[in-house]
N, C-alpha and C positions, 0 to 999 in steps of 0.2 A: 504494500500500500504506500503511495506516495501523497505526499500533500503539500501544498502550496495557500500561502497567507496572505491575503493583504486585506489594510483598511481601506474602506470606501466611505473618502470624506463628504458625505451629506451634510453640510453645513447650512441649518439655516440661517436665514441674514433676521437681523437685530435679537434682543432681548425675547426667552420665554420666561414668564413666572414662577414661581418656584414651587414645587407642588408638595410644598411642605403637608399642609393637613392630608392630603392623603396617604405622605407615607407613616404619618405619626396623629392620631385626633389630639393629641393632649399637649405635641408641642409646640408652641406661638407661631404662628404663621408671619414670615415676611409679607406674601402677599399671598394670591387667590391662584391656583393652578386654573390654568389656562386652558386645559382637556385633561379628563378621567386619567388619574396613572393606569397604567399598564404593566402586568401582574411582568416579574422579573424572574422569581421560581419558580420550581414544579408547584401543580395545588396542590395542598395541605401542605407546605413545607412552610416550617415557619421563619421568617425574615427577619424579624425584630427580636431580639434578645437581649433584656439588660442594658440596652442603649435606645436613645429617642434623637430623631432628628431637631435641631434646636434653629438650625436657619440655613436657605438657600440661595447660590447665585448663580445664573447662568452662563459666567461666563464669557457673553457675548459668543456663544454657543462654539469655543474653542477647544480643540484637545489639548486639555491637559497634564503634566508632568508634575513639576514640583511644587506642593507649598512652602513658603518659609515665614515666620511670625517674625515681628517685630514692634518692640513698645517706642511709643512717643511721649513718655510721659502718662498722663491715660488714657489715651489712644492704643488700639493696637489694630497695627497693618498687617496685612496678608499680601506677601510677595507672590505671584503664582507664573511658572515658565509654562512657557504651549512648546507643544510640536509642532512642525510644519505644516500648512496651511493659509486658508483665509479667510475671514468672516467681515460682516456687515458691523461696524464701530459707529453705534450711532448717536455718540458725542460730537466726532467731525462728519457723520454722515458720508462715510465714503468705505470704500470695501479695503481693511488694510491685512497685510501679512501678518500671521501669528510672530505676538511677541510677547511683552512682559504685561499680565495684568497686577493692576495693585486695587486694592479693595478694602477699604475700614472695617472691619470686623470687629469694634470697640460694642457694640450691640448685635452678638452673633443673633439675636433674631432677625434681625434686618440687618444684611450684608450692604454696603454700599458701593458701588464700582467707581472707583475714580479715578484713573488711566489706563489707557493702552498706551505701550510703546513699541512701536513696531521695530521689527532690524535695522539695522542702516547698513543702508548700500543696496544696488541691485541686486548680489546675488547671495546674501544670506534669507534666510526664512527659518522662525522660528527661534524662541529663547528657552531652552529646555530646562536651564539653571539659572540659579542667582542666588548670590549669598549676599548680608546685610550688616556691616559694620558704622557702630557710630565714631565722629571722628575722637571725640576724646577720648578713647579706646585705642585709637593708633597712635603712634609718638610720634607721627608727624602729619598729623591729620589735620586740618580745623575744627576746633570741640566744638560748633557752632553748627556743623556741618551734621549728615548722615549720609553713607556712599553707599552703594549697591556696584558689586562687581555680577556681569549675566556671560553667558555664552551668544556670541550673534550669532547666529543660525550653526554654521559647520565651517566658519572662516575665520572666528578669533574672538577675541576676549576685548570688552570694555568695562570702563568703569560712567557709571551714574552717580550725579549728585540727587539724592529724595529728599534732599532735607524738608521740604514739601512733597508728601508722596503724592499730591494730586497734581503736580507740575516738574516732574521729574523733568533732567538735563540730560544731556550727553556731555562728561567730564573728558575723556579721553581715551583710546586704544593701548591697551597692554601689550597685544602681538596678536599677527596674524599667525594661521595655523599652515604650516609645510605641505607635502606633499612624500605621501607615503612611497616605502620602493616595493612593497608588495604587488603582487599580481592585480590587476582593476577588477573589482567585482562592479552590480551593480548601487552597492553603497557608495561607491566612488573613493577616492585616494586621501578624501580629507575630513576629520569628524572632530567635533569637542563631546564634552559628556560629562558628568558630575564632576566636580568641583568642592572646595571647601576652603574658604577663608578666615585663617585661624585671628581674631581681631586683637588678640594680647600682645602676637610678635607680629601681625602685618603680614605674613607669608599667606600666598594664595598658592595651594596645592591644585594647579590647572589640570585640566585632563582635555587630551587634543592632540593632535598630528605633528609632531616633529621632523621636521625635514629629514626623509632620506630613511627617517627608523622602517622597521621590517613589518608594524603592525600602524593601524592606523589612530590608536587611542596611547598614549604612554604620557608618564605624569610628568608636569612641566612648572618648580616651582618659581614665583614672581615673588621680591618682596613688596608688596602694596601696602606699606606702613607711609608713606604717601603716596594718596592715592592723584596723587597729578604728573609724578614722577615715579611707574614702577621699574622694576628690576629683575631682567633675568638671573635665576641662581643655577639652577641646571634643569636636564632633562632626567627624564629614569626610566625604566622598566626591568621587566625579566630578564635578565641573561640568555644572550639571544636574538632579542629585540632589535639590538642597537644596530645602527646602522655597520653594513660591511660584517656585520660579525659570521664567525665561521659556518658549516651544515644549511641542513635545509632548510627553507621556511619554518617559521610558527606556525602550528596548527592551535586552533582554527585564525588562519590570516584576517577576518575578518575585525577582530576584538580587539585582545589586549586590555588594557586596567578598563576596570569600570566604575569603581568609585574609593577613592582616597578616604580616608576616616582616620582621623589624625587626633591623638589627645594625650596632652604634657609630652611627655618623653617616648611614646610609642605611635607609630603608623601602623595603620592596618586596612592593605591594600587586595583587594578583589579584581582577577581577572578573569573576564568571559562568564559572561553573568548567567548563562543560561544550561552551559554543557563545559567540559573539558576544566572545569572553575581551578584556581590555583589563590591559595590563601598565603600573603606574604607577611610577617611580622617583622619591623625596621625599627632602628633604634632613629630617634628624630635627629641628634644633634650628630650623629655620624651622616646623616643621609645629608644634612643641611650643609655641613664644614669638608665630609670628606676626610680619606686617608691623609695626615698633613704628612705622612713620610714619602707619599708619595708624586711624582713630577709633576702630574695636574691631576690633582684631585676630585674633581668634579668630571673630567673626561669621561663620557660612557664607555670605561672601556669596558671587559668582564672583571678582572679586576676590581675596581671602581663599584660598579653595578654588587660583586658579591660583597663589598666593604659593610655596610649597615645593615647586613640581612641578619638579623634573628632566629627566622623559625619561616620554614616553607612548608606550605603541607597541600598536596596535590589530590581534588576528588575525585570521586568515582567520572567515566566519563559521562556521565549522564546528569550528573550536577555541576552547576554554578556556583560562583561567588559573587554573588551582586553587592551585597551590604556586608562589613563584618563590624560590627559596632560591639565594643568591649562595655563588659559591666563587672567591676572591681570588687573588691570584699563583701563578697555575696557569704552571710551567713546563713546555711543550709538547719532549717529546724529539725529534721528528722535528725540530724547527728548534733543533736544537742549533750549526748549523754557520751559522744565521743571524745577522749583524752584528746586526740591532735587534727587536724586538715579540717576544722569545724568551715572554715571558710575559705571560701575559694575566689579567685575569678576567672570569668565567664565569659568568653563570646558569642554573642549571636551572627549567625552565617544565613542569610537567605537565597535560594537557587530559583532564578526568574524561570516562570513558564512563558514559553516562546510564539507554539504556534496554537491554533486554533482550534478547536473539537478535539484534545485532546490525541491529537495526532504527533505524541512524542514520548518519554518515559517522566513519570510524575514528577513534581520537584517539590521539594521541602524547606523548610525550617529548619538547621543543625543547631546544637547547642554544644560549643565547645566547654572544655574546661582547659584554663591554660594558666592556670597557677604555676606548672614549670615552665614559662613561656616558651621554650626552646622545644619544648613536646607538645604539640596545640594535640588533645585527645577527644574527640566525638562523643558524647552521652546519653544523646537526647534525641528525637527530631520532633517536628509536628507538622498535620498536615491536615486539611477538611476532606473529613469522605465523600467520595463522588453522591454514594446513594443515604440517605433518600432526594435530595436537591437534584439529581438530575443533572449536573453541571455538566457535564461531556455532552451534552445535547443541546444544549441552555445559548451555544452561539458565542462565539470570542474566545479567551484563553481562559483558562482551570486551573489555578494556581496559585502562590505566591511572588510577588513581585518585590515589596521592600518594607520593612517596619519603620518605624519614627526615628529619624536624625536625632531631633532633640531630646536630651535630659530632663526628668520630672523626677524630681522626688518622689513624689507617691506610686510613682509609676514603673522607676528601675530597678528595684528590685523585686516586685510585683507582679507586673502586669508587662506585657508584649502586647503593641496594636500593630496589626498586619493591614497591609492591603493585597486582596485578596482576586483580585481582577471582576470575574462574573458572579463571585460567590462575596463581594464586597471586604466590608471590614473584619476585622477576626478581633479577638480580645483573649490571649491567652496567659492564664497563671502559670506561674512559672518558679514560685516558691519552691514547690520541688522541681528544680532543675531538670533529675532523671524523669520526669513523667510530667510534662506541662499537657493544662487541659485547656479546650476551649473556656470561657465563663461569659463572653456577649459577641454580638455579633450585628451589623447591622447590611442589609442587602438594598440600594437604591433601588426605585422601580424606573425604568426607562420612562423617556418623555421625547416629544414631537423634535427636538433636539438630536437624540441618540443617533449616533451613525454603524451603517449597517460592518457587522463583518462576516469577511466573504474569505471562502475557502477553496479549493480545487481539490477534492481526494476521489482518486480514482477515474480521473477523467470529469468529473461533474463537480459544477461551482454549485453553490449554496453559499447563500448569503442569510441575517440574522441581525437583528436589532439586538445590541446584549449591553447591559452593564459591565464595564472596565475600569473597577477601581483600581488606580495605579499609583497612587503613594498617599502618603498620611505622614502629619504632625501632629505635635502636640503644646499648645500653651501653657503658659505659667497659671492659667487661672483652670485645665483638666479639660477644656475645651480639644475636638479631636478635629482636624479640615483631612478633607476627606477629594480628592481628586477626580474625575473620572478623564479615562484614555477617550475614550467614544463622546463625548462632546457636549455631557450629561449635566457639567457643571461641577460647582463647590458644593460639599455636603457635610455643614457644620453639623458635631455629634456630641452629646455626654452620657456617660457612663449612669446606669441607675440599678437598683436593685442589687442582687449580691456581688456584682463585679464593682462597683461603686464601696461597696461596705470593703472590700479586699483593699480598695485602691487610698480608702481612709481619707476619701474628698468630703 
């Protein structure tokens, strides 16, 4: 059986309503659903668990990538990147390229859209990321200021001034992205892709095409501690990667790093998010400074590249490393009555589901233990059962895609929020490490919005309107923004009933 993927971008042009009361009677409605939702499970399966829709926005009926939260004081913004495409923006009333929405979420009942900002330039489309630093944060910032660094479409890296998110600037170009020496697929030779900008030391862990490397994503750090003047420090990836280096291609040529997660003194780098995944552990101040005994430190050589490595741990072929987000002195209660290793810590590892009606091998949720860092060891996994939901039927992808970036107290040690593609949000405990369970869940219902996915297996396309939650955050007030890939909108959440009582909001 073979199968082939693609979305079919059905975009409607302007604003649909939010059809908050129908997915929730009891939580505040932004405004009035515009047509009947449209049932998104199997019947009888049930969709709401433990979590209630709190407020909706459309969008401007764009697919959606990343949320990212930021306080203005008390204010809080919602950064949101699209993918490629185009839609109807009808603040200027003209049809513009996906790019960066921002939206006041300080009253998650009523979301408010207050910019688009498209690409710049003809040939970028789409801002899939963006990170949010204020300038008194950086040491060479203006404390007066707030910057946002995005990705412009798949040709380079800028910086934004939001000190007014409703009249965001274009600040300046960090660098454009190279051109790969791998074979041309139909991805093309050049991509950016998750990013992190650490705001304490200024370094932006780019992820994007370096000239001449073997893969087309490998991590490219800038220091953006002024963000008017940044700085290249180096390039990086696997051993391998680097340009000219010895053997054959990297398999799968396509990838390479998919997302940098960087915190105090460790990286933790994820490559090929869906299959073949390679989980890298680095020590930061070696990756940043380099061998000083050696002639040029920062050179990609292999050398160089194996200098800062920690701990490699390579999975099965059939998993990914999309996300690896560390969680530190995790005290484990079942071993409370144990003399020694009462606590540990923990990474979480998620493996993106790729293609469509489940035409691949399932992906999960790992749960590492890496308290001897240098031996990252497997514990755990988790994953939502096809049946009773139906999901292999349900139209789009069946899987996990990425949990929450940010840190919450109540939450990290607790609770895991997944996004979860057709089968939406997930909510799993995780107190016991070995055996984490579901405890809420929330499943959107599509809307006149949704765009169709279309599949080929076996000679024959079928296409399907399907819910594609594809990533999730979380605020400092337990508030959850909830993404859809398929063009569904922003899907603000909170936790209630016993996963709420776990999480101690």
């Amino acid at each position: 059986m073979t199968a082939k993927c693609t979305v079919c971008s059905l975009l409607a042009a302007g604003a649909v309503a939010a059809a908050v009361a129908g997915c929730n009677a009891k939580a505040p409605a932004a405004s009035s659903p515009s047509a009947p939702p449209a049932a998104s499970v199997a019947a009888g399966y049930e969709s709401v668990v433990n979590m209630r829709l709190v407020g909706h926005n459309d969008l401007q009926a764009r697919s959606a990538y990343q949320p990212v939260i930021h306080r203005y004081g008390d204010r809080y913004i919602l950064f949101v990147g699209h993918h490629t495409g185009s839609a109807m923006n009808p603040q200027s009333g003209a049809t513009e390229k996906n790019g960066l929405s921002i939206v006041d979420v300080t009253n998650p009942a009523a979301p408010k859209y207050l910019a688009h900002v498209p690409p710049t330039g003809d040939e970028a489309n789409g801002t899939q990321h963006v990170q949010v630093c204020d300038g008194r944060e950086l040491s060479k910032g203006d404390a007066a200021k707030v910057y946002a660094i995005r990705t412009n479409g798949q040709v380079g890296y800028e910086v934004l001034d939001v000190t007014d998110p409703a009249k965001p600037a274009f600040l300046t170009t960090i660098a454009a992205t190279g051109t790969s020496s791998r074979p041309k697929s139909d991805r093309g030779n050049r991509e950016t892709h998750k990013f992190q900008w650490d705001c304490s030391t200024g370094v932006a862990y780019m992820n994007g095409t370096a000239q001449d490397w073997r893969v087309t994503r490998v991590l490219q750090a800038f220091d953006v501690s002024d963000p008017k003047a940044p700085k290249h420090i180096r390039d990086f990836a696997l051993e391998g990667y680097e340009p000219n280096a010895a053997g054959p291609m990297p398999e799968p040529q396509v990838a390479g790093l998919h997302q940098p997660f960087v915190v105090g003194k460790r990286m933790y780098l994820g490559y090929n998010s869906g299959d073949d995944g390679v989980l890298q552990i680095l020590d930061t101040d070696k990756f940043l400074h380099g061998d000083t005994a050696a002639k040029d430190p920062l050179k990609p050589t292999a050398d160089n590249l194996r200098y800062p490595q920690i701990a490699r741990y390579d999975m099965p072929s059939y998993w990914g490393v999309h996300t690896a987000k560390p969680i530190y002195g995790f005290t484990i209660a079942d071993y409370g009555d144990n003399r020694d290793a009462r606590t540990r810590d923990l990474l979480l590892v998620s493996s993106e589901s790729e293609t469509f009606r489940c035409q691949e091998p399932r992906d999960v949720m790992t749960i590492f233990d890496i308290t001897e860092e240098r031996h990252p060891s497997p514990i755990s996994t988790f994953q939502v059962p096809e049946e009773p939901g139906d999901f292999c039927h349900r139209g789009g992808r069946f899987g996990p895609h990425s949990f929450a970036d940010a840190y919450h107290p109540k939450f990290d040690k607790t609770l895991v929020v997944l996004a979860y593609f057709n089968a939406g949000v997930r909510v799993v405990d995780i107190r016991n490490p070995f055996e984490p369970k579901e405890v809420a869940r929330f499943i959107p219902e599509i809307t006149a919005n949704t765009s169709d996915s279309c599949i080929e297996i076996d000679g024959k396309r079928e296409c399907q309107k399907a819910i594609q939650t594809n990533n999730v955050n979380i605020d400092d007030r337990g508030y959850i923004y909830a993404l859809d890939r398929a063009s569904t909108g922003l899907h603000i959440l909170e936790l209630t009933g016993a996963a709420r009582a776990i999480a101690g909001l």
